[in-house]
C-alpha positions as CSV (number, residue, x, y, z in Angstrom):
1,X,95.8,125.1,87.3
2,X,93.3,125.0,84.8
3,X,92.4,121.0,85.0
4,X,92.0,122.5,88.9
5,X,89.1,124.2,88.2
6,X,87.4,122.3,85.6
7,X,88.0,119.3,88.1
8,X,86.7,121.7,90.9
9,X,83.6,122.7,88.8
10,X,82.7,119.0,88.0
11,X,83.3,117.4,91.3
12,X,81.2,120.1,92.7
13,X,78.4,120.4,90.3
14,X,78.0,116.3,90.4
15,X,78.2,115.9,94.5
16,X,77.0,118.9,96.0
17,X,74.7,121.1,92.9
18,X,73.1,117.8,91.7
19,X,73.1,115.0,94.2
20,X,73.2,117.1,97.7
21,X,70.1,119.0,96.0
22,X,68.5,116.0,95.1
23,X,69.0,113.6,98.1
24,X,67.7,116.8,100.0
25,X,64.1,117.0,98.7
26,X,63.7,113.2,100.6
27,X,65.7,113.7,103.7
28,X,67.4,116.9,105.9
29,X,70.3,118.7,104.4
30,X,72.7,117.7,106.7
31,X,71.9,114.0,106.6
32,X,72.1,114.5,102.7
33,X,75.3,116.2,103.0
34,X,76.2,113.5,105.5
35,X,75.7,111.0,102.3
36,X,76.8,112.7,99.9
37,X,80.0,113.2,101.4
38,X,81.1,109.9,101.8
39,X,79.9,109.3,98.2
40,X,82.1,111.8,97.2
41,X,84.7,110.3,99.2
42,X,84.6,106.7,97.6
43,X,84.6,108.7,94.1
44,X,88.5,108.7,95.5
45,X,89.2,105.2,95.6
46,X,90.5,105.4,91.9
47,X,93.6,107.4,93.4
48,X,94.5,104.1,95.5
49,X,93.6,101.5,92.9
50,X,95.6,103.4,89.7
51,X,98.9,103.5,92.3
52,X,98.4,99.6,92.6
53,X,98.0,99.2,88.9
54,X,101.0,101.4,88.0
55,X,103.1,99.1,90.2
56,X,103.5,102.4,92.4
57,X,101.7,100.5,95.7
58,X,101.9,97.2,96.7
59,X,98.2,96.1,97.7
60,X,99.0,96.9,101.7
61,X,100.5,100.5,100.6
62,X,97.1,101.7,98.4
63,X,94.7,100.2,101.3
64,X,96.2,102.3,103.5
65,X,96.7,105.0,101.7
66,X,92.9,104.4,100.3
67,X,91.6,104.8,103.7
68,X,93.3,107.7,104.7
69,X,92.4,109.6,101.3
70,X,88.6,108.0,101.5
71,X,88.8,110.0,104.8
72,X,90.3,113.2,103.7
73,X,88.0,113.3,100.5
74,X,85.0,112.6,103.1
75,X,85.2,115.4,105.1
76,X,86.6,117.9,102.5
77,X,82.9,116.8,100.6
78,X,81.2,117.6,103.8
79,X,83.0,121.1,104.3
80,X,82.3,121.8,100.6
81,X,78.6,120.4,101.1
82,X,78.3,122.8,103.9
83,X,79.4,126.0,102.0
84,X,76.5,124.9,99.2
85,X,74.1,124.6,101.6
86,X,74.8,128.0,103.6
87,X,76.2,130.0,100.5
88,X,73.1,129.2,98.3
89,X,75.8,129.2,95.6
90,X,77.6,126.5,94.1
91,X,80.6,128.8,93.1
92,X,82.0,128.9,96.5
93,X,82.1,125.8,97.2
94,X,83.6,125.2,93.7
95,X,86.4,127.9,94.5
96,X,87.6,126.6,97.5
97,X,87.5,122.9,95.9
98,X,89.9,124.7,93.2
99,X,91.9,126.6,95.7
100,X,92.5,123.3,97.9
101,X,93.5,121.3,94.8
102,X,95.9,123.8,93.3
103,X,97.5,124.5,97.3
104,X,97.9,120.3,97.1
105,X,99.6,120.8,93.7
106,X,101.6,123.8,94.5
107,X,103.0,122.7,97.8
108,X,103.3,118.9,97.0
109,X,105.9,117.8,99.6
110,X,108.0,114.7,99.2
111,X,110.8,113.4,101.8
112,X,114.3,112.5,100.6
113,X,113.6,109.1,100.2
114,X,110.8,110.1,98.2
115,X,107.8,109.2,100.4
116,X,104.9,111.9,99.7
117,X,104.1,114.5,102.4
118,X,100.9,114.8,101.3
119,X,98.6,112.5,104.0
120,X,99.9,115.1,106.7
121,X,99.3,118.2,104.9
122,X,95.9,116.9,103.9
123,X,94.7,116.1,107.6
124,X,96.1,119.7,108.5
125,X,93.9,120.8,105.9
126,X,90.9,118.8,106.9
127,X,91.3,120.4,110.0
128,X,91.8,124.0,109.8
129,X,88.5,123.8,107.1
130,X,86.5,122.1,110.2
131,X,88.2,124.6,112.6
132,X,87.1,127.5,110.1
133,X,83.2,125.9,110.2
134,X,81.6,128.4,112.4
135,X,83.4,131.6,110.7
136,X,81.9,130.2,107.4
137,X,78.6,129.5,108.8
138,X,79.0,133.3,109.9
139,X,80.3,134.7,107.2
140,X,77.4,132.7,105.0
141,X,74.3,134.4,107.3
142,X,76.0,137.9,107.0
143,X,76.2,137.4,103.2
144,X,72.6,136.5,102.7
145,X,71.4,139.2,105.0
């Protein structure tokens, strides 16, 4: 749980606290979370590429997977991106980057013949976070105010 949050805190701190903060002094903060969000998702191709050279994956297996977790990684960076940019704070977004690795690691779900359960708990994920948006984006103008 601990490598959750120092992976939480570095992820966040590189993506959203330096390069969102950056790329958004040249354009919007949306088209900057936009980028940085699928940055952040490529960061995840190493996933994909270390199954392949573990003999885990054959080549078809990790591109598959790759996309899918490229995708997932995407729009978790743009959720994420979006608490930074209506929190003010980098610590929420880190939290929930913590929270959403350690639920991953705590409810890891694998099928009897030992296929991992994790693409479909991911895109539920992806989804409630995107359903949640507007409650954040709520709770985020109450909090400043």
């Amino acid at each position: 749980m601990a490598f959750n949050l120092v992976n939480a805190t570095m992820e966040e701190s590189l993506f959203r606290g330096l390069l969102l903060t950056h790329l958004a002094v040249i354009m919007s903060r949306m088209r900057a979370n936009v980028f940085q969000s699928v940055l952040f998702g490529f960061w995840h191709i190493v996933w994909p590429l270390r199954a392949i050279y573990d003999g885990k994956m054959t080549l078809g297996a990790a591109m598959s997977f790759g996309a899918g977790y490229i995708f997932v990684a995407t729009m978790m960076g743009f959720v994420w991106g979006c608490f930074f940019i209506w929190f003010r704070s980098l610590w929420v977004s880190i939290l929930a980057h913590a929270l959403q690795n350690a639920a991953l690691n705590v409810f890891h779900i694998t099928t009897a013949a030992g296929a991992s359960g994790m693409a479909l708990f991911t895109t539920l994920e992806v989804f409630v976070f995107l359903a949640l948006l507007p409650l954040v984006r709520w709770l985020s103008k109450r909090w400043r105010s």
